[in-house]
N, C-alpha and C positions, 0 to 999 in steps of 0.2 A: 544543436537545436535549442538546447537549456539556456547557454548562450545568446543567441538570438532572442527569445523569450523576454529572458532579465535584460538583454540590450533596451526593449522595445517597453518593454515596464519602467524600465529607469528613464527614459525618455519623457514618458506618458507626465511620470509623477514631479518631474522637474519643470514640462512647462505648461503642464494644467494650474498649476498656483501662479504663475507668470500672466497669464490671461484671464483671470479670474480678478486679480488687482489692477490689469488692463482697463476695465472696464468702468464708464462713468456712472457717476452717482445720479440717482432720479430719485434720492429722495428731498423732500420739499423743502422749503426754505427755512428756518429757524425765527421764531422773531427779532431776535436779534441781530440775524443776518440782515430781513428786511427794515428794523430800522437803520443799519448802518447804510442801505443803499438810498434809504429816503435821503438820510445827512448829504451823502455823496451829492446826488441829484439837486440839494438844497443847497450847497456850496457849490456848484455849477452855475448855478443862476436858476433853478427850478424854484417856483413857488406854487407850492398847493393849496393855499387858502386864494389863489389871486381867480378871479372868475373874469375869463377872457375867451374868445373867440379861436383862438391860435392853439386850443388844448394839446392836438396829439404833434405840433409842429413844436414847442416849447418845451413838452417834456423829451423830445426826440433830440433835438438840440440840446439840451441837456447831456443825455445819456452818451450824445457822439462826444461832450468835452470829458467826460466821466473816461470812459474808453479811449479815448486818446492819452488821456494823460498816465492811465494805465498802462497805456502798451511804453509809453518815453518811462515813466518811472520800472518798468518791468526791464527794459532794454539798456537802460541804465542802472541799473542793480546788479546785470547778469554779465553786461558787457559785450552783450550779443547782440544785433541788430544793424 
């Protein structure tokens, strides 16, 4: 029974830390983070001073060459894909 017990305790405490670093971050963005994502988006072709009609199509376009090139340089660094 003591056995069982400490079976079920040593379990508990090996994959409660396991899922606990599972889990994603929500905390907010840094400014540093956000200005690297502006760069990103501005080396895409994004322009945020330019005043145009094509707002959320232009930054959206943007952000799909951003994430694309993300995933070929991720998939290429890993060797996976």
């Amino acid at each position: 029974m003591k056995s069982t017990i400490k079976s079920v305790a040593l379990a508990v405490a090996v994959v409660v830390p396991a899922i606990s670093f599972a889990q994603p971050s929500n905390a907010p963005l840094t400014h540093t983070q956000v200005r690297e994502q502006l760069i990103q988006l501005e080396r895409a072709g994004y322009n945020p001073a330019r005043k145009d009609n094509m707002y959320p199509a232009d930054i959206q376009a943007a952000e799909a060459r951003v994430a694309a090139k993300s995933e070929a340089t991720g998939a290429a660094s890993t060797g996976v894909g």
